[in-house]
Each structure stands twice: as C-alpha cells, then as structure tokens.
N, C-alpha and C positions, 0 to 999 in steps of 0.2 A: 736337447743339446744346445737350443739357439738361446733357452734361459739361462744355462750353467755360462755359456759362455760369456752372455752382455753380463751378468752378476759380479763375473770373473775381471772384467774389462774394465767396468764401471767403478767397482767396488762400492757399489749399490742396489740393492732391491728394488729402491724407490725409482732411481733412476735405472734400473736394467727395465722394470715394467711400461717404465715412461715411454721408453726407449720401440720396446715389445707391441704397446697399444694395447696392454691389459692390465689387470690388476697387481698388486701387491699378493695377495692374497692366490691368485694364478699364478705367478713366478714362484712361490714356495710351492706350491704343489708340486709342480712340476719339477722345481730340482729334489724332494722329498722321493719323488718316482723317480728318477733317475739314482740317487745313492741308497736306496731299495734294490735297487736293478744291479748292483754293483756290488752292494754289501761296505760303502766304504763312508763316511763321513767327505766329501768334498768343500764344501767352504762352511766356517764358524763364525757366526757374528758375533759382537761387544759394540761397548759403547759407542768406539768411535768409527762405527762400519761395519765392513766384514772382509775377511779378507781370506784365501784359498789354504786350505791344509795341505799337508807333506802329498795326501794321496789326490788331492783337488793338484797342486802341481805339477803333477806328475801324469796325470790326465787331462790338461788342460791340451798339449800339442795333439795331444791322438783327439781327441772332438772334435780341434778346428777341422784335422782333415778328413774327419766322418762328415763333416756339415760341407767338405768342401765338394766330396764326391758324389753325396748327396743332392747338392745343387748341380752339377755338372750330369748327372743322370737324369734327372727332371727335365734340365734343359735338351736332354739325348733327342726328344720327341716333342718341344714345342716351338716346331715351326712355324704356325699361323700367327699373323699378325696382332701385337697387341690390340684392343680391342676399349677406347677409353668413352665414357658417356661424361659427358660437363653440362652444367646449368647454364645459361642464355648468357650471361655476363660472365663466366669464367669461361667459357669457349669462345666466346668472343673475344673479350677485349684482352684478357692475360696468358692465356696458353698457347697461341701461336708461337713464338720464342722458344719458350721450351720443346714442341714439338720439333719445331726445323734443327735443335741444338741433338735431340734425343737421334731422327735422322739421320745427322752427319757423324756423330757418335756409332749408331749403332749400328748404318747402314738399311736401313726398313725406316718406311712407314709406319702408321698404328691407322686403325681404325677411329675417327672420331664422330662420337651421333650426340648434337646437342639437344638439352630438350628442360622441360620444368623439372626442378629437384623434384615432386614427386616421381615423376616418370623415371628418372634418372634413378633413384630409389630402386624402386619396384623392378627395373631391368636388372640391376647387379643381384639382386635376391632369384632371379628366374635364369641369373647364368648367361644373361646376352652381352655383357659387358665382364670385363676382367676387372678395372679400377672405376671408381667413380671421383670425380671432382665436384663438389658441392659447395652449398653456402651454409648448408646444417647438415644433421646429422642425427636420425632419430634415436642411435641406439639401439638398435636392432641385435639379438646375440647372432653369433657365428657369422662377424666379420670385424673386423681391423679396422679404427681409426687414427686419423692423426690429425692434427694442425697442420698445414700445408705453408699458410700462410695466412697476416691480418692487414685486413686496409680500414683506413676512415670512412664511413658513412658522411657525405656530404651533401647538403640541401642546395642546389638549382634554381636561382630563380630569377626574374626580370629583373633587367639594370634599373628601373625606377620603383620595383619593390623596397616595401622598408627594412625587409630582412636586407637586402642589398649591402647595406651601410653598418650590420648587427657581424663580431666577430662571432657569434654564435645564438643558438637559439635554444630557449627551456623548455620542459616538459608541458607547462600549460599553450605557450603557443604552437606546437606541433599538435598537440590532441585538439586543437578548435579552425586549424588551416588544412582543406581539399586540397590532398597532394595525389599524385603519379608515382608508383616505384616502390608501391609496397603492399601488391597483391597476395589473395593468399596462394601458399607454395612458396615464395620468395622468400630468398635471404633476410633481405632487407625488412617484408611485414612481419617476420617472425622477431628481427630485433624489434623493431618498432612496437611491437604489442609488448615485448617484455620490459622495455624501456616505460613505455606509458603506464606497465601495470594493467591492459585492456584484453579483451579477445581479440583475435584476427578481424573478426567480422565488424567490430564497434569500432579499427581504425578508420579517419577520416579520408579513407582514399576513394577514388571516384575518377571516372572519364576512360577507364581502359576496361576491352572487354576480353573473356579469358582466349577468345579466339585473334585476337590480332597481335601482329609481332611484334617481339620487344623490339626495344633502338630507344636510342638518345634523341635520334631528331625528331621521331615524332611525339613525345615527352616535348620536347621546347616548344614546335608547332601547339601543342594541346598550353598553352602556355601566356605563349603571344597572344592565339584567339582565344583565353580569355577563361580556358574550360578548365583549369586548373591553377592554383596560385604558386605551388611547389612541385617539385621533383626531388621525390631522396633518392636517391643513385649509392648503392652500397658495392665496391670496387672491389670484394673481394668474392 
C-alpha cells in the first residue's frame, strides 16, 4: 500500500523507492502484488513517467485510509518509549536539538545509548534499539536506510602547522601525516581508507586506544603534546 501510494504521489518509481529506502526493482514488485490482489491494472508507465489509471484513481483515497488505520492501530499498543542508538559524534555533537524538538512535539522522551557504529550496528539487528543513527551503513538485508544528513570532514590542526596556512590538503599528504579521528569502526576511518584507496588497518592513524573516550579535547591535548600532527573530525 505505502508503494502504490509514494508511486502515486511522486509519479515516480525512481523516486517512490528513493523515497521507500529500497529498490526499484522492490517498488515493482510490490505494486505487481497488490494489482494481482485486486485484479486491476493501477498505474501505467511511458516515456514521460507514470501516471495512475481510471481504476489506480479510483483507489487511490480508499489506501490512503487503509494505511491511515493501519498506522493508528500499530500505534493502539506502542507505548514504550522510542528507543534510539547514535555513534559517539552524532549523539554527541548533532542530536540534542532534535531530541529536545521531538520531546516538546511529542510530549515523551526517547531512549538514547551512545556507542561505536559497530555496536550501534549489532544492537538494532538484536532488537535493542528501534532506529539507529550512524556514520555508515553496512547494508545489511531486512532494514531501511536513508541519508539523514552530510557534513564536511575537516582536518584539526596546530596554529603553527603548515597545513595551518593550506585551504586544503591532497591525498598524498593525509596518507604520510599521524592523525587522530579515524579509527577502525568510525565514520570518518571508513572515508578515509576509501578516499586513500587503503585498508582501515594501513591508515596513518595512531595515539588513541580502542578503550578511551572519544572528545575533541583530548584530540587537541594529544596534539599540543606532540603525539599527533592531525585530527580529522568527521561532523556527520
């Protein structure tokens, strides 16, 4: 029902799927199975789209409000509290906002447990979390992703380093400069090795051990004295 409808909406496949967080390939099925179910032809593509038939119109209001009772029945019995897992840097530094906004909206709190995108991973596949907020996304079947949102990966460094003075920096100087901020399990090391073209393990990173907490300030500390020349800091 919720493919017929975004297809309906959209007057796209490409974007009802976008939309969905699955395939192309999934949104046709699925409305295949529903006008099997019906016996009727609902919406016909051509060149320039697709667009709803006499009998896709004509069932178009009766789904909205199957999908609308549908969701209102779901909701009959889910009282406990949402239940959200974020990576070290999205629970940190960008989700407060949203939480306190979601609160005064919805009237409830949520559950929030920060932790490393693997752990963060592995919880929502076991059911202890309801959404996850991440920096990747393995691709796992039998779950929903989306873009949330993108920030700049920006380099950290001492006012009298020579990147200091540089509006930016190339691939060969980040593969040969000891940075902070892009361990493995991170956001930011998984760009970093695909940016380099490297494995996780062969980035240049160094001075943090997998048991001490993240933060910014001990990054600068590890910095000043000397144990690092960089920090990449990936803000999303």
């Amino acid at each position: 029902m919720a493919s017929f409808l975004a297809i309906a909406r959209l007057g796209s496949f490409r974007m009802a799927a976008r939309e969905l967080g699955i395939s192309q390939g999934a949104i046709s099925q699925q409305l295949q199975k529903l006008e099997r179910l019906l016996g009727v032809r609902l919406i016909e593509r051509d060149p320039q789209g697709c667009r709803l038939t006499v009998e896709g119109r004509e069932f178009e209001s009766h789904a909205g409000n199957l999908q609308r009772l549908a969701t209102n029945a779901l909701n009959t019995f889910r009282q406990r509290r949402l239940a959200i897992g974020a990576s070290s840097n999205i629970g940190t530094y960008l989700l407060q906002p949203y939480l306190r906004t979601y609160g005064d909206q919805v009237g409830e709190n949520v559950d929030l447990q920060i932790h490393r995108n693997p752990v963060v991973a592995e919880m929502l596949a076991n059911g202890d979390i309801d959404v996850a907020l991440m920096e990747w996304w393995d691709e796992r079947p039998g779950f929903v992703s989306r873009v949330w949102r993108t920030e700049d990966i920006v380099a950290i460094v001492a006012p009298d380093h020579p990147w200091a003075r540089m509006p930016c920096v190339n691939r060969a100087q980040l593969s040969q400069t000891p940075m902070l901020g892009g361990e493995s399990g991170t956001g930011t090391g998984r760009l970093l090795a695909e940016y380099l073209d490297v494995e996780l393990a062969a980035l240049p990173v160094g001075g943090k051990r997998p048991t001490d907490p993240p933060g910014l300030k001990r990054e600068i500390s590890a910095m000043r004295s000397g144990e690092a020349e960089a920090a990449s800091r990936s803000r999303c």
